[in-house]
N, C-alpha and C positions, 0 to 999 in steps of 0.2 A: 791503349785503346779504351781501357775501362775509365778513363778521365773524361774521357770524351761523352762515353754513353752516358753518362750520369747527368748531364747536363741539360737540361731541358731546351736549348738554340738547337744541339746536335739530333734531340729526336724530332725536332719542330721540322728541322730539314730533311731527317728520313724521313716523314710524312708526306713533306712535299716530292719530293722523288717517290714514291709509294703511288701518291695520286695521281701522276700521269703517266705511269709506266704502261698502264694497261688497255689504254687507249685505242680504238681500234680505227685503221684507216679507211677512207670511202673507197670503193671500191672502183676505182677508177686509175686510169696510167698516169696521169699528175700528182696523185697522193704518192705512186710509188717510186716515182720519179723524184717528187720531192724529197722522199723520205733517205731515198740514197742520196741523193745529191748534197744533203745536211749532215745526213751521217759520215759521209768523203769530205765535208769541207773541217766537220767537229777533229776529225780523225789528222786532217792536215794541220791542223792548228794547233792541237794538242802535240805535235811534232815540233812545232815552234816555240815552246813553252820557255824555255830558257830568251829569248828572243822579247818573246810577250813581259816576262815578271822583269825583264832592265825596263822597259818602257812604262811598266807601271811604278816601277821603281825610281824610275826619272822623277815622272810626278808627285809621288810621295815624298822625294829631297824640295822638289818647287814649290811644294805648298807650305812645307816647316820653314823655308826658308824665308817665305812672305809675311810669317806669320812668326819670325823672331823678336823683331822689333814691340809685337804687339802684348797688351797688359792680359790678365786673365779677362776679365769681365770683355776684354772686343772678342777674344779668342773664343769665350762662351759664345755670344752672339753670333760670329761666322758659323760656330759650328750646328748650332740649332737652327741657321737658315740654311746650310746645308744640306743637312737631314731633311727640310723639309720642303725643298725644292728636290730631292731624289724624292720621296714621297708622290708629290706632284706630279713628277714625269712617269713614276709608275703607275699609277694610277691612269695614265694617260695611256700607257702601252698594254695595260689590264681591260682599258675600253675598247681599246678597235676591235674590229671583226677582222680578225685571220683567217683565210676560205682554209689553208692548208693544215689538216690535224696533225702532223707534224710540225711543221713550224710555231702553231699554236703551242702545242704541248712544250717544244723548247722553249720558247719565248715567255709561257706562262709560268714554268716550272723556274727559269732561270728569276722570272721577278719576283714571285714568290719567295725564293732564298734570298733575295736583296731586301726585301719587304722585313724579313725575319732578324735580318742582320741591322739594319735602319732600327727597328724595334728596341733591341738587344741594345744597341750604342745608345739610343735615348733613356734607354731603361740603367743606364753606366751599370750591367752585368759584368764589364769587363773588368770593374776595378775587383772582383772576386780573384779571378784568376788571369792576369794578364795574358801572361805564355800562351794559356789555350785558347782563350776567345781569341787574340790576336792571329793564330793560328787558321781559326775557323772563319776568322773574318777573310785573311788572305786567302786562304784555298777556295771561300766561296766567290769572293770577287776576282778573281784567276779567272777562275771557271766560265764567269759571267762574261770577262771578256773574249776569251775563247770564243763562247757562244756569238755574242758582240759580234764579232769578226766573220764566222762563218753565217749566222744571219742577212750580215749587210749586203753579201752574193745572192740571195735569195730573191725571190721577189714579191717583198715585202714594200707597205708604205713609206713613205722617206719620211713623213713625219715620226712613224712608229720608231723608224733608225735611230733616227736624230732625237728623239726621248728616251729611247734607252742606252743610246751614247753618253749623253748629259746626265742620265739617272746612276748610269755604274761609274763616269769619271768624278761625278760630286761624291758618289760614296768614296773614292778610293781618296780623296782629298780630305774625308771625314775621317776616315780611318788614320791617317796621314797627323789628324789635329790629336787624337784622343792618343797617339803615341809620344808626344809632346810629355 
């Protein structure tokens, strides 16, 4: 664990779990409603965790694979439009208005660690210590899709879905290049 704390991604993302923990809901029966309704789907999904990491797993063999043929210099180029089309779509899903402070909060918190992790991959912190940032990369885009999942039952905008679909599968596709 002391590998971890020392690393300035790992306290960047207690941070951001830090700043919406303490969020208080409207005081109304659809905030609470929501709140469990996210909290039972976070909770089912995290049940399916072995399920979820082959599927993100698939994609990460699909993308080294598209991408064996290819020289350094396209490989660079894919990866920095990447990263920067995930950028994009969060950004995109950081603008909408979410009524529900729950949903908000998950929704903000989860792009926020993707935000971090996007960063971190451009910033190549990883060529430091592979093992862990690869680590931290996977447990937080895990995460992200879990949330992914239990979000999309919510009732959120489809555009919002569908940018944070596109923002965590370009990351896990980034992530997928820089293990190359």
């Amino acid at each position: 664990m002391e590998r971890f704390e020392r690393l300035k991604l790992f306290k960047d993302i207690q941070k951001v779990s830090d700043k919406y923990k303490n969020l208080q809901l409207k005081d109304d029966n659809k905030e609470i409603e929501d709140n469990i309704k996210l909290n039972s789907l976070l909770g089912f999904y995290k049940e399916k965790i072995d399920d979820i990491t082959n599927r993100s797993n698939i994609l990460l063999i699909k993308t080294k694979d598209e991408l064996k043929d290819k020289n350094f210099k396209d490989i660079h180029k894919v990866l920095v439009d990447l990263n920067t089309f995930s950028l994009q779509k969060f950004k995109s899903v950081k603008d909408e208005n979410i009524d529900s402070t729950t949903v908000m909060a998950v929704t903000h918190a989860t792009v926020d660690e993707l935000n971090l992790i996007n960063e971190s991959i451009r910033n190549k912190e990883y060529l430091n210590d592979k093992y862990t940032y690869f680590y931290i990369y996977e447990k937080v885009l895990l995460n992200a899709f879990i949330t992914f999942l239990a979000l999309k039952e919510m009732d959120m905008n489809k555009k919002t879905i569908s940018d944070l679909s596109q923002g965590i599968f370009t990351q896990l596709q980034t992530l997928a290049i820089i293990s190359i």
